[in-house]
Wavefront OBJ file of the C-alpha trace (Angstrom):
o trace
v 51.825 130.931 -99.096
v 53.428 127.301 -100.671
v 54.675 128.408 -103.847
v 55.877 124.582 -104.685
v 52.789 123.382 -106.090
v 54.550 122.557 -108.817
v 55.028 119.002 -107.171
v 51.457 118.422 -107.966
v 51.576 118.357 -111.851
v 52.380 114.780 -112.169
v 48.465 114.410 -110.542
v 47.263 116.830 -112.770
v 48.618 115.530 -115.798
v 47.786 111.924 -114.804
v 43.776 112.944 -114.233
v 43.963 114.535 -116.749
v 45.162 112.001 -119.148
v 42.618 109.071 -117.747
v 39.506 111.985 -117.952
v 40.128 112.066 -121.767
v 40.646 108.264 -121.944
v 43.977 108.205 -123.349
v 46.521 105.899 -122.545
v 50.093 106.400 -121.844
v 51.510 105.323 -124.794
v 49.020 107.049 -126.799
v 49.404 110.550 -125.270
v 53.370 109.822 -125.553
v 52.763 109.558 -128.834
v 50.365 112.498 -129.676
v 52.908 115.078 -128.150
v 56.133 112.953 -129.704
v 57.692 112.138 -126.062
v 58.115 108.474 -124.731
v 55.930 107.137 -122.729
v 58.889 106.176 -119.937
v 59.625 110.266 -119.943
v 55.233 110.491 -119.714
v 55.298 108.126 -116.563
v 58.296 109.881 -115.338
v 56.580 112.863 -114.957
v 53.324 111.515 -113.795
v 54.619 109.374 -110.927
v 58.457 110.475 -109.906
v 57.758 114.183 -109.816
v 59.846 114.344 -113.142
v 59.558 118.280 -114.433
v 59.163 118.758 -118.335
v 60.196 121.377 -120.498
v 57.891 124.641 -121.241
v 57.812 122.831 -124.851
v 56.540 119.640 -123.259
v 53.928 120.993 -120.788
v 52.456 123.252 -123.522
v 52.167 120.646 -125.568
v 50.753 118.215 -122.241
v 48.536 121.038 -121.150
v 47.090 121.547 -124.779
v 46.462 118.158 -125.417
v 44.950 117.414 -122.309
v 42.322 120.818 -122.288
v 44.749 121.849 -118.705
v 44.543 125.540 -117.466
v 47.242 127.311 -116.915
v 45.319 127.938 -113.276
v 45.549 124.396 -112.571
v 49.050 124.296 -113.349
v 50.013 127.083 -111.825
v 47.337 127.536 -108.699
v 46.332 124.238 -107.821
v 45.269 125.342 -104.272
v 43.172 127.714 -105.969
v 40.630 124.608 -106.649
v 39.684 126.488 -109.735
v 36.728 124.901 -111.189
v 36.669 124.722 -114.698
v 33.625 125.704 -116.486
v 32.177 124.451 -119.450
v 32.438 127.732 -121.322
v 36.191 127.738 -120.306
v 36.445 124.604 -121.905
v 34.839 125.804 -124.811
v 36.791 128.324 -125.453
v 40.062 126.336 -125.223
v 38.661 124.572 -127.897
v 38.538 127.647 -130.381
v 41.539 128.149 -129.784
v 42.722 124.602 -131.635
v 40.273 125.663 -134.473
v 41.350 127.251 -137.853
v 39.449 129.460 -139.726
v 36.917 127.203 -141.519
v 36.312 125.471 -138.355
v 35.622 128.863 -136.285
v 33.030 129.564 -139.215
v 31.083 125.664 -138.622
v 31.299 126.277 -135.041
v 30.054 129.612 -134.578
v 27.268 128.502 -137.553
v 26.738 125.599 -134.968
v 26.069 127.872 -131.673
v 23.865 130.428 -134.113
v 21.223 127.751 -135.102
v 20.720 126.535 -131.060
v 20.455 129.857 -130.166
v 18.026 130.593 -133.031
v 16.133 127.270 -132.187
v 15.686 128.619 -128.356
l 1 2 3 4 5 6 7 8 9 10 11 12 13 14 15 16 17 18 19 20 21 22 23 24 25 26 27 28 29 30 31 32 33 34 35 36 37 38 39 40 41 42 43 44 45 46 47 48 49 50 51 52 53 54 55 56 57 58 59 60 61 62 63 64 65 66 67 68 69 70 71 72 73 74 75 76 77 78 79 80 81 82 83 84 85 86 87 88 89 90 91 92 93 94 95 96 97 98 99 100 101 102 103 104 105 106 107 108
């Protein structure tokens, strides 16, 4: 088995980045790198930091699967999403969302 999948992450990160609508510059900006280093790593195969692909893959909602097994084709589910996004939340925002999922469920 290829274990230099790695090469793929530029891809990844580019999709990525154009799924959520963000340009660039703006991404660059969001995770405090330039956008020359961003395109860098997009398009010439350019490897970042653990700092800078947590912060990329964070961002950007990435698996670590996709990363990591990208001839896995690991589809990611809506409830994986999801629950990348608790993770982001703090306490008071855990409490609206959960609130949130308790009155759709009641309203079933």
């Amino acid at each position: 088995m290829e274990h230099n999948n790695f090469d793929k992450l530029g891809s990844i990160i580019k999709t990525a980045r154009k799924t959520k609508s963000f340009t660039r510059e703006r991404l660059a900006e969001i995770i405090n790198i330039t956008p020359r280093y961003l395109m860098s790593i997009e398009n010439e195969n350019k490897k970042p930091s653990y700092d800078v692909l947590f912060r990329l893959a964070r961002e950007l909602g990435i698996s670590a699967d996709t990363i990591f097994y990208p001839e896995n084709k690991h589809v990611d589910t809506k409830v994986e999403q999801l629950l990348r996004l608790l993770y982001l939340c703090d306490d008071r925002e855990l409490k609206i969302a959960t609130a949130t999922i308790r009155a759709l469920l009641d309203n079933k």
